[in-house]
C-alpha positions in Angstrom: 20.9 14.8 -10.3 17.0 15.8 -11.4 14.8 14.2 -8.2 12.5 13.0 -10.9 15.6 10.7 -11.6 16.3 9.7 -7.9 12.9 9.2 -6.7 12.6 7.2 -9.9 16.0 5.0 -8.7 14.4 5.0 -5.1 11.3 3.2 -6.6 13.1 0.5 -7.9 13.8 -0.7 -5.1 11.2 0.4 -2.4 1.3 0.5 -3.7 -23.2 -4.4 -13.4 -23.4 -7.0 -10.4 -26.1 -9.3 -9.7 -28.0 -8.2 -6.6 -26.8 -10.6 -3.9 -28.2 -10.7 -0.2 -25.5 -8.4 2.7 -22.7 -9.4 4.3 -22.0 -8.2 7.6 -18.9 -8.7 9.4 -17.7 -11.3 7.7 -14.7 -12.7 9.6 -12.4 -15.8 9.0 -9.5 -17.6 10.9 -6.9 -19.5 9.2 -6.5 -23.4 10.2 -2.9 -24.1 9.0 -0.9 -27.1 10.9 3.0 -27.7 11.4 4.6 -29.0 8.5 2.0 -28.1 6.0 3.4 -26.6 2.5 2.2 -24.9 -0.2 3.6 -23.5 -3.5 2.7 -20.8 -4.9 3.6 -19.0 -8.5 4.2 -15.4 -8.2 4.9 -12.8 -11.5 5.6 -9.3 -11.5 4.7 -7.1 -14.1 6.2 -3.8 -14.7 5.4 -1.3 -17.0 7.2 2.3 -17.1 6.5 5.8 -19.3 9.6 7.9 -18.8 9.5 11.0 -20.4 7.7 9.6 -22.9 8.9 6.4 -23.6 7.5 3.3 -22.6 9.8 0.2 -21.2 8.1 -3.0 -19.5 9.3 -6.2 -18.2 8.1 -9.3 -16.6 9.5 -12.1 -14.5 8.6 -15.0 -13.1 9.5 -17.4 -9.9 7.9 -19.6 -7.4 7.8 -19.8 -3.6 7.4 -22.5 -1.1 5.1 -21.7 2.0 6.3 -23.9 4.7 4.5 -23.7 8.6 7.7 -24.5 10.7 5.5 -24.2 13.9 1.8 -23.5 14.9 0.8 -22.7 18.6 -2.3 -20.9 19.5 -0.7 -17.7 20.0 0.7 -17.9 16.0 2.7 -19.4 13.3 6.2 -19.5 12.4 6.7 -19.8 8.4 9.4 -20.1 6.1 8.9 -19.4 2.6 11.7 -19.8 0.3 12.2 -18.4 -3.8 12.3 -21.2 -5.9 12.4 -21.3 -9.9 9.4 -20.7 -12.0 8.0 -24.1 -12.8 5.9 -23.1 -15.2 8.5 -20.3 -17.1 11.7 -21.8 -19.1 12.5 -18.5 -20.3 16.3 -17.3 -20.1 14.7 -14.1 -18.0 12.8 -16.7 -15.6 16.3 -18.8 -15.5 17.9 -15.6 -14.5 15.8 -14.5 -12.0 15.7 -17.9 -10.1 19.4 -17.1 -9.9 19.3 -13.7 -9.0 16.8 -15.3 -6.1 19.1 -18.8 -5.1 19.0 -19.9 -1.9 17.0 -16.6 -0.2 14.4 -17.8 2.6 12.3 -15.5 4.3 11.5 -16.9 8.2 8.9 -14.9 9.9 5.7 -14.9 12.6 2.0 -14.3 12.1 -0.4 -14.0 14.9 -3.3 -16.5 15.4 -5.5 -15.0 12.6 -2.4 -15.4 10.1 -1.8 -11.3 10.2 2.2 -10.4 9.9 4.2 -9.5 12.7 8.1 -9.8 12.3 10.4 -11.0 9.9 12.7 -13.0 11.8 15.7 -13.3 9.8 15.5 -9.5 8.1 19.0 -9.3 8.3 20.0 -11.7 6.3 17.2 -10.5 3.6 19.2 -7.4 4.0 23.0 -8.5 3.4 21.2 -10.3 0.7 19.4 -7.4 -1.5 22.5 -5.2 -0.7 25.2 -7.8 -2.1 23.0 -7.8 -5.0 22.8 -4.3 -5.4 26.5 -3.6 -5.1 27.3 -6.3 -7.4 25.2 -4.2 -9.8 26.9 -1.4 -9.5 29.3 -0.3 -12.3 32.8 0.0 -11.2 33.0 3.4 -13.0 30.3 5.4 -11.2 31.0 8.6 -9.9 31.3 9.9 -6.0 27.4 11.8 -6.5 26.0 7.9 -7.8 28.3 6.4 -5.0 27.2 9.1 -2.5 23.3 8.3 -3.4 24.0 4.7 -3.2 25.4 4.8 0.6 22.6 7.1 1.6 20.4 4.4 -0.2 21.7 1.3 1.7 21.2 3.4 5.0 17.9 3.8 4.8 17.3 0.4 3.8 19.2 -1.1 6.9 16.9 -1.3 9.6 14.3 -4.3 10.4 11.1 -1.6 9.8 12.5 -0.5 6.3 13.2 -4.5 5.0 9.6 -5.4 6.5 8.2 -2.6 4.3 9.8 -2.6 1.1 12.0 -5.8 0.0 8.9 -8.4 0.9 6.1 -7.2 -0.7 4.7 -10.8 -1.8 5.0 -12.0 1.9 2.8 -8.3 3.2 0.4 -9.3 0.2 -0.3 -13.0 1.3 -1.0 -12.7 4.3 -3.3 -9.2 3.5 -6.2 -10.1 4.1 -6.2 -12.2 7.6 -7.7 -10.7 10.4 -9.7 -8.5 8.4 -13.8 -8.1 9.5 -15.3 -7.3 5.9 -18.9 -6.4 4.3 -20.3 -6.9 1.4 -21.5 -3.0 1.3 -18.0 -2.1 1.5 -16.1 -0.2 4.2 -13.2 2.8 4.2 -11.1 3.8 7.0 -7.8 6.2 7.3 -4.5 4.3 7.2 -1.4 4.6 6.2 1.1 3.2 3.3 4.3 1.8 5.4 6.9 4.3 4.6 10.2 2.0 3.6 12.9 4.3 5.0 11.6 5.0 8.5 9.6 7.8 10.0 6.0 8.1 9.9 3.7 6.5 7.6 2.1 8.1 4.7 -1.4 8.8 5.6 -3.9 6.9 2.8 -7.3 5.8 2.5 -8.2 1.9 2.4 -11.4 0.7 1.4 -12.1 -2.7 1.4 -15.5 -4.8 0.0 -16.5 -8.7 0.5 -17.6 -9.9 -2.8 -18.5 -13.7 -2.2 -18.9 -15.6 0.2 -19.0 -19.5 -1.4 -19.2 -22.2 1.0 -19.8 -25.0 -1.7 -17.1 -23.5 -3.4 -15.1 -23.3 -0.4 -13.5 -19.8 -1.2 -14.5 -15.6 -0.2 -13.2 -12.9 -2.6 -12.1 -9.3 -1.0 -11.5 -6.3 -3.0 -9.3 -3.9 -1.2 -8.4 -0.8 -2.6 -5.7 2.4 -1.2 -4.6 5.9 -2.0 -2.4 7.8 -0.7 -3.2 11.7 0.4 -1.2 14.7 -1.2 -0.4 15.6 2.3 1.3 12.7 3.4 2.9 12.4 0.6 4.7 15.4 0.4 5.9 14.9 4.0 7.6 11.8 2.4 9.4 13.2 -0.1 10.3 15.6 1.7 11.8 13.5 4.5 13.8 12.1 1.3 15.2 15.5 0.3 16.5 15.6 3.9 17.9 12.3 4.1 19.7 13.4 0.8 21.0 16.0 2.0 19.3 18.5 -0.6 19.5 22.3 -0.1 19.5 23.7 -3.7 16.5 26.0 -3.0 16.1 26.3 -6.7 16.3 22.7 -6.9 13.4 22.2 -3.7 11.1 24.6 -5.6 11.1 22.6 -8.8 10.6 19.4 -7.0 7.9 20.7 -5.2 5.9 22.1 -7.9 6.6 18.8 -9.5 5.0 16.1 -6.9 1.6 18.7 -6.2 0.3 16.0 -9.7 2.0 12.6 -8.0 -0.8 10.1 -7.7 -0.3 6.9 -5.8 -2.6 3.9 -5.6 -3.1 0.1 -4.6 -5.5 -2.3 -5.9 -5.5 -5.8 -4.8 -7.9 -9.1 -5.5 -7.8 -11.7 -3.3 -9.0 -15.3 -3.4 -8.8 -17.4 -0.1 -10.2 -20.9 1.0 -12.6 -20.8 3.6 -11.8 -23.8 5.7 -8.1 -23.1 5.9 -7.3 -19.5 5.2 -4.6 -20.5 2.6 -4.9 -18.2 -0.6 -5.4 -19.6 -3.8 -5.2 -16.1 -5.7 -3.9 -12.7 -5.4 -3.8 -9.8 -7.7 -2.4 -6.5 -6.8 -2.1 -3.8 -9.3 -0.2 -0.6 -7.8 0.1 2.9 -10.2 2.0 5.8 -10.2 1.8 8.9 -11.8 3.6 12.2 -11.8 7.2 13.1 -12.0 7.6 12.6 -16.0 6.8 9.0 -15.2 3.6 6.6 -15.4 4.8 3.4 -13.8 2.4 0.3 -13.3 3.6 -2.5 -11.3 1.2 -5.7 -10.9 2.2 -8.7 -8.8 0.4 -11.8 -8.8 0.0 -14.9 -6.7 -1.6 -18.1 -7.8 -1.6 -21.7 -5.9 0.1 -24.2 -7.4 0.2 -27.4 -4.5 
């Protein structure tokens, strides 16, 4: 199998202004209250170059934020996929199928920043039923074989947090943040989905506007990950495949030294309660034969 190929399969399923016055250490809390919901609409938006060719596709669903407890040490949330309510297409139909009756139940801390998916093994079971049921009943033992080794690394609570809830990681982005309007960078990391260290990456992050008639702040945030770290990850991949083809190692090699990965995200939040009323994150990838663009975004509904 060419790793272009499998890292290409592995992606699937794994990142002129007006002067205004400074901003220094800007810092909000949210103020949410047991029993408070909000929807949200939420579209992804994929577009792919492979060898060449270009494919893209687009689909639509809502989701339901629901604060199933609030202490002062943090909040307990449920947020469950609905249907779009705003796309009758047969792909939107589908997807709110594909979707039925997952809920995601997980804790934040008192400034609304992640901590733990609660129920991440039932998001599990879920995404791997649905894989195997995509699965054609002809495929070989090399597509079987790369299929167990996938599910694997996709089995523990650190690799579901980082790579199957993506929208949930995005809402709650920007909480606990201290942000300027001159902008800010710092080293982090990219969460690395199957385990192991974390890929080493550069975040900067800017306060735009601060609108207290308005009642909303804007943050752009922006991340990209380091050749070096990245190589370590793939290579941790080619181990965890098993790869030894030297021949095979060289040519992979050679190919990720152009790879280029990068997140940008736009966010839009209320000021008196920390709810979000917008998100936009666009994340790119280049190298490997492939272009891939993948943009999620989040909009308030109720």
């Amino acid at each position: 199998m060419k790793y272009s190929s499998l890292f290409f399969f592995l992606l699937i399923y794994s990142i002129a202004q007006s002067q205004k016055p400074e901003i220094r250490n800007f810092k909000y809390s949210v103020h949410w209250k047991k029993g408070e919901t909000a929807v949200y609409s939420i579209s992804r938006i994929k577009q792919k170059e492979v060898n060449g060719t270009p494919q893209a596709s687009n689909f639509n669903f809502d989701g339901q934020v629901y604060i199933k407890d609030s202490t002062s040490e943090g909040y307990t949330i449920e947020f469950l996929y609905k249907p779009s309510s705003t796309d009758f297409s047969n792909e939107a139909v589908e997807v709110g199928k594909y979707y039925k009756d997952l809920k995601l139940v997980y804790t934040t801390n008192s400034t609304g920043s992640f901590l733990k998916l609660l129920n991440w093994e039932e998001v599990r079971d879920f995404y791997v039923n649905q894989f195997q049921k995509s699965i054609p009943a002809s495929s070989d033992s090399q597509v079987l074989s790369v299929i167990e080794n996938t599910k694997k690394m996709f089995s523990t609570e650190e690799a579901v947090e980082n790579s199957l809830i993506k929208e949930i990681q995005l809402f709650h982005s920007a909480n606990g943040g201290i942000f300027s309007s001159k902008g800010d960078s710092l080293s982090t990391s990219f969460p690395n989905p199957f385990g192991g260290a974390d890929i080493p990456s550069i975040l900067k992050y800017q306060i735009k506007e601060v609108n207290k008639k308005g009642d909303y702040f804007l943050v752009n945030t922006s991340q990209k990950i380091s050749k070096a770290g990245l190589r370590q990850f793939f290579e941790s991949i080619m181990k965890n495949y098993k790869v030894t083809d030297e021949n095979e190692l060289k040519s992979f090699r050679s190919e990720i030294s152009s790879f280029n990965m990068s997140d940008i995200s736009e966010l839009k939040v209320q000021l008196s309660s920390g709810w979000p009323i917008y998100i936009e994150n666009t994340r790119k990838v280049n190298g490997l034969k492939m272009a891939n663009t993948e943009k999620i975004i989040i909009k308030r509904l109720l």
